[in-house]
N, CA, C and O atoms as CSV, one atom per row, in Angstrom:
chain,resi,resn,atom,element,x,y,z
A,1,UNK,N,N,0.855,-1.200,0.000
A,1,UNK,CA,C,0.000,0.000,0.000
A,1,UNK,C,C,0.887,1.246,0.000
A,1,UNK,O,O,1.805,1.464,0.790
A,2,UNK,N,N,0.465,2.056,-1.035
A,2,UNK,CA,C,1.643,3.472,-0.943
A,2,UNK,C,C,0.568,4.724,-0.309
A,2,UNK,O,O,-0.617,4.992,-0.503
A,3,UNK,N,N,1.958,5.477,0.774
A,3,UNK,CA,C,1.295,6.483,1.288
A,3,UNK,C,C,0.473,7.681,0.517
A,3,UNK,O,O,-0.455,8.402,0.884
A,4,UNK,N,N,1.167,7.588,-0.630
A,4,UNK,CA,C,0.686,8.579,-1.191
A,4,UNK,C,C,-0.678,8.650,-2.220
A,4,UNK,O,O,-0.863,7.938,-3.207
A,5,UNK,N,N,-1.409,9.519,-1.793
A,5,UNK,CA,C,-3.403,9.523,-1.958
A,5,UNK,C,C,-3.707,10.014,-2.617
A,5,UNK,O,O,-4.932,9.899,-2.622
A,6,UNK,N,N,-3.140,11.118,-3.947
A,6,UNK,CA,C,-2.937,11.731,-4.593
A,6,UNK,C,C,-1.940,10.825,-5.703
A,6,UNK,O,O,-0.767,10.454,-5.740
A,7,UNK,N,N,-3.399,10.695,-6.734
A,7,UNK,CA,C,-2.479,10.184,-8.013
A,7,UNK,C,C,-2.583,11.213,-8.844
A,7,UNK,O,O,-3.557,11.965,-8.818
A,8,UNK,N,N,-1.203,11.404,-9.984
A,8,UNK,CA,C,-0.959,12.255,-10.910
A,8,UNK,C,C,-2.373,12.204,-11.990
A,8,UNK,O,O,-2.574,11.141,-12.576
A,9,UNK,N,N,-2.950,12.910,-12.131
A,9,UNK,CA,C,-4.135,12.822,-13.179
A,9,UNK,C,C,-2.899,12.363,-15.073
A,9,UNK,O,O,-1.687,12.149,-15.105
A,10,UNK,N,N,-3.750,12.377,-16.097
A,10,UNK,CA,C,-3.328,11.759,-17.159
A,10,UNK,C,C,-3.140,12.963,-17.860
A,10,UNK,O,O,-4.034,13.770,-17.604
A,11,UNK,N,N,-2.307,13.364,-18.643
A,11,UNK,CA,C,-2.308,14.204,-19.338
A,11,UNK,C,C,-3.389,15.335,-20.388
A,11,UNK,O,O,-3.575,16.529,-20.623
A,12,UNK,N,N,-4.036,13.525,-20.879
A,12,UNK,CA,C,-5.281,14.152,-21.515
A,12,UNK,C,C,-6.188,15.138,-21.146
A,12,UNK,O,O,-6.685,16.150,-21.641
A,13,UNK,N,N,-6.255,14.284,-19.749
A,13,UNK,CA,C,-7.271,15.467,-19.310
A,13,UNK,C,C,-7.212,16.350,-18.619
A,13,UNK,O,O,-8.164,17.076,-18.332
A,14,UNK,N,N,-5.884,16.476,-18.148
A,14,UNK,CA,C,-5.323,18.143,-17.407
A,14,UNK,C,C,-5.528,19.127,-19.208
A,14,UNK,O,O,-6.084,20.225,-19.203
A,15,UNK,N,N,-5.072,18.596,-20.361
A,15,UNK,CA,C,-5.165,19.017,-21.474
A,15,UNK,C,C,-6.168,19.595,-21.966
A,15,UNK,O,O,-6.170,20.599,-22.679
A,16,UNK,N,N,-7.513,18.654,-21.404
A,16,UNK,CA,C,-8.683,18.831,-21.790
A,16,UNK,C,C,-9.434,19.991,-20.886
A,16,UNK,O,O,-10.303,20.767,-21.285
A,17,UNK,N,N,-8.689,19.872,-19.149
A,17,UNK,CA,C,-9.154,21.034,-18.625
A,17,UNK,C,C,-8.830,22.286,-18.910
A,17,UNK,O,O,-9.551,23.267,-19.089
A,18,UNK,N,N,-7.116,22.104,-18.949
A,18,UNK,CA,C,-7.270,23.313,-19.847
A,18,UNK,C,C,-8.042,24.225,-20.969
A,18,UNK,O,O,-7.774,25.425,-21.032
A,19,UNK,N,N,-8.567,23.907,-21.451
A,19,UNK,CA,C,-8.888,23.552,-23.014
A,19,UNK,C,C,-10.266,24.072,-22.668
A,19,UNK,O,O,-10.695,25.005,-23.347
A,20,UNK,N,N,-11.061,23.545,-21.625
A,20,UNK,CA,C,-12.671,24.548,-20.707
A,20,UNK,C,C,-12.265,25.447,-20.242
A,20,UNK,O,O,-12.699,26.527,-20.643
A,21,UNK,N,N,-11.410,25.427,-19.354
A,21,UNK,CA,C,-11.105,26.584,-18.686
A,21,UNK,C,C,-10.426,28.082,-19.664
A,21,UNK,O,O,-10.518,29.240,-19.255
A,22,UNK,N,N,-9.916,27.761,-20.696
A,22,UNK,CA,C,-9.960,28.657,-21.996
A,22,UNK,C,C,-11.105,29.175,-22.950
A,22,UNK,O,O,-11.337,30.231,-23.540
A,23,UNK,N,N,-11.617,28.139,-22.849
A,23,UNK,CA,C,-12.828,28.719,-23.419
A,23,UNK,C,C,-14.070,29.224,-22.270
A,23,UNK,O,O,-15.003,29.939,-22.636
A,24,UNK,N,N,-13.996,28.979,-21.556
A,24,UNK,CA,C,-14.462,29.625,-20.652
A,24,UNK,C,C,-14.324,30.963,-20.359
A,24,UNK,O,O,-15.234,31.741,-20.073
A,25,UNK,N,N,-12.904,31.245,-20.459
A,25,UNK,CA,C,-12.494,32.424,-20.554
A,25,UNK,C,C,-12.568,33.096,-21.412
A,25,UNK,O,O,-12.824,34.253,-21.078
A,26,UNK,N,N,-12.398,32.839,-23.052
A,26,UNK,CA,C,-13.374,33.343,-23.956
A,26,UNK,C,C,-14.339,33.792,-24.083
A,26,UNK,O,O,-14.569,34.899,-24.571
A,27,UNK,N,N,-15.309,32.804,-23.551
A,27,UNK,CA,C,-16.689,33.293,-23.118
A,27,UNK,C,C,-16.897,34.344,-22.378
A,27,UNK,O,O,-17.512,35.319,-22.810
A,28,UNK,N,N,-16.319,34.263,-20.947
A,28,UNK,CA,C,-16.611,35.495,-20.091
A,28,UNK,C,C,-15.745,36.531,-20.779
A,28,UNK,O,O,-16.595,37.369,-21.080
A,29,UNK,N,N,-14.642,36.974,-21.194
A,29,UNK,CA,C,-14.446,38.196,-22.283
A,29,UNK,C,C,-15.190,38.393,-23.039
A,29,UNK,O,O,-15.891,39.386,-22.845
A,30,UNK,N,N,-15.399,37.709,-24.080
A,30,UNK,CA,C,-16.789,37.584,-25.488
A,30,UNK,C,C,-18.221,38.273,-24.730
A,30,UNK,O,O,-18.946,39.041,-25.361
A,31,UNK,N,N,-18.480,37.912,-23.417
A,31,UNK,CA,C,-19.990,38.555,-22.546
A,31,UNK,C,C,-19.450,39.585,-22.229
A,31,UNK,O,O,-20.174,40.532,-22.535
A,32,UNK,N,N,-18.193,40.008,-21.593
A,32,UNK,CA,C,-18.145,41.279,-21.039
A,32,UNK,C,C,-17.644,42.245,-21.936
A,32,UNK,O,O,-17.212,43.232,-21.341
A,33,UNK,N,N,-17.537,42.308,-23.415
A,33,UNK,CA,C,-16.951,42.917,-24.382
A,33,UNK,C,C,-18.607,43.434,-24.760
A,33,UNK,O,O,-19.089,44.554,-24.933
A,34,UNK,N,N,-19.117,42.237,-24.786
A,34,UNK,CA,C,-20.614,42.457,-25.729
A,34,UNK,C,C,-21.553,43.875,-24.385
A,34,UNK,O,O,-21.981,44.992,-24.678
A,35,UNK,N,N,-21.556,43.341,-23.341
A,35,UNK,CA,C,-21.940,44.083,-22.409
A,35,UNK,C,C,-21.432,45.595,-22.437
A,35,UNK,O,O,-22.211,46.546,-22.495
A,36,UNK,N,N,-19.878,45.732,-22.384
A,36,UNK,CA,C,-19.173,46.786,-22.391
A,36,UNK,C,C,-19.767,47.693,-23.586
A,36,UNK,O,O,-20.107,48.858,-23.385
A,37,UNK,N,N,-19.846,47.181,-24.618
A,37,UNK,CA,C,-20.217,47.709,-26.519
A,37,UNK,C,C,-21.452,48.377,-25.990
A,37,UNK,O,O,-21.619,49.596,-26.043
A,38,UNK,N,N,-22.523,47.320,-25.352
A,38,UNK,CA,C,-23.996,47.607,-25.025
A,38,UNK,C,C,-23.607,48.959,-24.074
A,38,UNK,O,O,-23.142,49.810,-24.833
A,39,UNK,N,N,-23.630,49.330,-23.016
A,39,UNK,CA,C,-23.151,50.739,-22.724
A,39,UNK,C,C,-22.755,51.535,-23.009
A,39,UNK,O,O,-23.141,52.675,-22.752
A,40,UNK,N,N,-21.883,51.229,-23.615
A,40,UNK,CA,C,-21.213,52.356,-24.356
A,40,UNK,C,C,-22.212,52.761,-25.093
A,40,UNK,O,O,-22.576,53.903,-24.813
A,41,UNK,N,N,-22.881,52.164,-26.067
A,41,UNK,CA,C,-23.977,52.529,-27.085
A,41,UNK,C,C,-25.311,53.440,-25.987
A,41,UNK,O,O,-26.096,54.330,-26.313
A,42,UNK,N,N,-25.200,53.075,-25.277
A,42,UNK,CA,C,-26.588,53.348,-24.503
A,42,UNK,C,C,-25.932,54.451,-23.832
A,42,UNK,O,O,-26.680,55.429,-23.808
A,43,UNK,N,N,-25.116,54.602,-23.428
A,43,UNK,CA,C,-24.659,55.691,-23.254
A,43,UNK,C,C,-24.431,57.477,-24.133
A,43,UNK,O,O,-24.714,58.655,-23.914
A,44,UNK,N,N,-23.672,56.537,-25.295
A,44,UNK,CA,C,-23.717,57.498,-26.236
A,44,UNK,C,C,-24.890,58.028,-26.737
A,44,UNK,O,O,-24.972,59.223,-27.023
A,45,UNK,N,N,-26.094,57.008,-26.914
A,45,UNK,CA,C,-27.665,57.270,-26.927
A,45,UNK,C,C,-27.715,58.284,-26.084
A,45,UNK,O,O,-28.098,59.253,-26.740
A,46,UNK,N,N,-27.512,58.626,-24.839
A,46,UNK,CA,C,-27.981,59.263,-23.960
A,46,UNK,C,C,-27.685,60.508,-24.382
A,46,UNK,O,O,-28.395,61.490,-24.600
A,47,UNK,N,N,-26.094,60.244,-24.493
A,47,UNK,CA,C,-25.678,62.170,-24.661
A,47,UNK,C,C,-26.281,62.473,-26.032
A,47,UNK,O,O,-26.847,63.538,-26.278
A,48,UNK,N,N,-26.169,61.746,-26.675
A,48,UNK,CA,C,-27.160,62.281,-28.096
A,48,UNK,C,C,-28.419,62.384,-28.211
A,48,UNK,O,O,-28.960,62.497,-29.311
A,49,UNK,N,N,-28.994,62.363,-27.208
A,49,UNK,CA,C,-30.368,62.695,-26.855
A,49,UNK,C,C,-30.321,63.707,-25.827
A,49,UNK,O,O,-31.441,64.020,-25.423
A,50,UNK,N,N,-29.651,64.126,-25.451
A,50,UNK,CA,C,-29.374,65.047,-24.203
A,50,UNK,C,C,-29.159,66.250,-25.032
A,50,UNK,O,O,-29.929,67.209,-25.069
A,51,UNK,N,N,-27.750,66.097,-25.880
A,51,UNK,CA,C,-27.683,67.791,-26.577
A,51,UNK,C,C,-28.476,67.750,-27.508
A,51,UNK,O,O,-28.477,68.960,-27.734
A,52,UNK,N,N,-29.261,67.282,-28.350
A,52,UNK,CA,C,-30.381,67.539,-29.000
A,52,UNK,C,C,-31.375,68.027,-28.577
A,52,UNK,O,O,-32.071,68.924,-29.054
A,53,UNK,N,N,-31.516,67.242,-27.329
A,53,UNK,CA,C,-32.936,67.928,-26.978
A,53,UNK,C,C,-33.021,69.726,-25.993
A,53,UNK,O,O,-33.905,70.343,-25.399
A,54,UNK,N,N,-31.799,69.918,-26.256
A,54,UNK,CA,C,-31.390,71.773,-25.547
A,54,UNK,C,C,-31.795,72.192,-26.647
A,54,UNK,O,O,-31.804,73.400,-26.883
């Protein structure tokens, strides 16, 4: 019996976690880019409705 309880996982799939955890991260940039764009626009809406309407 070996003390140690902790086996090395397989390559593949440290590979493969990687590999979610990247695109994952994609994702949450890709949402917070799209979000960021969306404000900005709604924003700029604003002031362009703001000095127009003086």
């Amino acid at each position: 019996m070996s003390h140690r309880t902790h086996r090395p996982a397989p390559k593949r799939r440290r590979a493969r976690h990687r590999l979610a955890q990247g695109l994952g991260q994609a994702a949450f940039y890709a949402a917070s880019a799209t979000l960021a764009s969306g404000l900005v626009r709604e924003l700029l809406y604003l002031v362009h409705m703001s000095v127009f309407s003086c």
